[in-house]
Kinemage of the C-alpha trace (Angstrom):
@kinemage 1
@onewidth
@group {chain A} dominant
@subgroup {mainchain}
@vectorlist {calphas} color= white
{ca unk a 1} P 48.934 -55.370 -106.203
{ca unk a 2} L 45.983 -55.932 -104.294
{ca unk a 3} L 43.727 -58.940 -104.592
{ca unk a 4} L 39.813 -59.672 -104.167
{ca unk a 5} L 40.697 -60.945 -101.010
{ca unk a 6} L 42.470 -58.206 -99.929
{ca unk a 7} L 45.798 -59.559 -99.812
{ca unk a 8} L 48.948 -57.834 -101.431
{ca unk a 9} L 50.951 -59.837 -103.973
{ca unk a 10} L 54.460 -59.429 -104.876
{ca unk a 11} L 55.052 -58.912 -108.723
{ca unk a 12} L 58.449 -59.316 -110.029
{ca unk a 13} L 60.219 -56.888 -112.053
{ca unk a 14} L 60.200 -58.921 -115.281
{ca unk a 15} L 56.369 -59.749 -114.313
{ca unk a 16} L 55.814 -55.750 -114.078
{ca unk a 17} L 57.414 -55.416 -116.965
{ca unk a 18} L 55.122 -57.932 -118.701
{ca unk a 19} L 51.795 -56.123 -117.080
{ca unk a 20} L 52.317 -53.006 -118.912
{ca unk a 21} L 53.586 -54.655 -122.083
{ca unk a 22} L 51.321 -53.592 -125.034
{ca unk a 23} L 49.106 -50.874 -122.752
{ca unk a 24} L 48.505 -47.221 -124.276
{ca unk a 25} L 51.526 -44.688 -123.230
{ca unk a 26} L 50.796 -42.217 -120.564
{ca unk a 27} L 52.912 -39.669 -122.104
{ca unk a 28} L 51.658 -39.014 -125.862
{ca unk a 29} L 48.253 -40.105 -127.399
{ca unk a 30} L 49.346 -42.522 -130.519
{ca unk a 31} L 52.093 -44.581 -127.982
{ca unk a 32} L 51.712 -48.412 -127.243
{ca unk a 33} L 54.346 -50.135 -124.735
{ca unk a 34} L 56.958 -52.342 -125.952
{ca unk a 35} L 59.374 -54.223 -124.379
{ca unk a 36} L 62.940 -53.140 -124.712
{ca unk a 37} L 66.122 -51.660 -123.724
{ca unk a 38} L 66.504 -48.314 -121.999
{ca unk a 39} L 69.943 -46.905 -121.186
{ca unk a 40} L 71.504 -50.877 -120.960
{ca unk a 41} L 68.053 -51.721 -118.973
{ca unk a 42} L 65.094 -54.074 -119.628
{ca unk a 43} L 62.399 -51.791 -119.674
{ca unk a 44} L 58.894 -50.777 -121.106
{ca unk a 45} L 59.145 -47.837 -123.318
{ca unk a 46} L 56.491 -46.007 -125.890
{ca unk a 47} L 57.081 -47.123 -129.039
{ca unk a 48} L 56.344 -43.549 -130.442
{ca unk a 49} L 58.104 -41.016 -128.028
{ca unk a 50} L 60.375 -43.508 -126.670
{ca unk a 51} L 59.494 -42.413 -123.110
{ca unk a 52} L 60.076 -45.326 -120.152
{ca unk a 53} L 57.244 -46.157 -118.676
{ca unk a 54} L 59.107 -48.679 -116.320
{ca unk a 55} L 63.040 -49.792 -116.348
{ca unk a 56} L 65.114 -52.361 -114.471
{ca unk a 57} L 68.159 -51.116 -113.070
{ca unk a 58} L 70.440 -54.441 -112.509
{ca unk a 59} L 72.785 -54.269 -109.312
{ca unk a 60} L 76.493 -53.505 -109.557
């Protein structure tokens, strides 16, 4: 992410996660973001088609 300043930020997952928490899905037109598991992952996912907008994978 880029600041006034022009500086680039580092976001952490769970911080990404929390950005896009409660948006408007990309993928259908009724969808809001919720926080959740995907496929054993923490992840953001539309609450009407259930499409991902952003998952987690943790390391082996």
């Amino acid at each position: 992410m880029s600041s006034a300043t022009g500086r680039s930020r580092t976001v952490s997952g769970t911080d990404a996660l929390a950005l896009l928490e409660r948006n408007d899905c990309a993928f259908c037109a009724d969808g809001t973001l919720v926080r959740e598991r995907y496929r054993d992952n923490d992840a953001v996912v539309c609450d009407q088609c259930g499409t991902p907008a952003m998952q987690l994978w943790d390391p082996e």
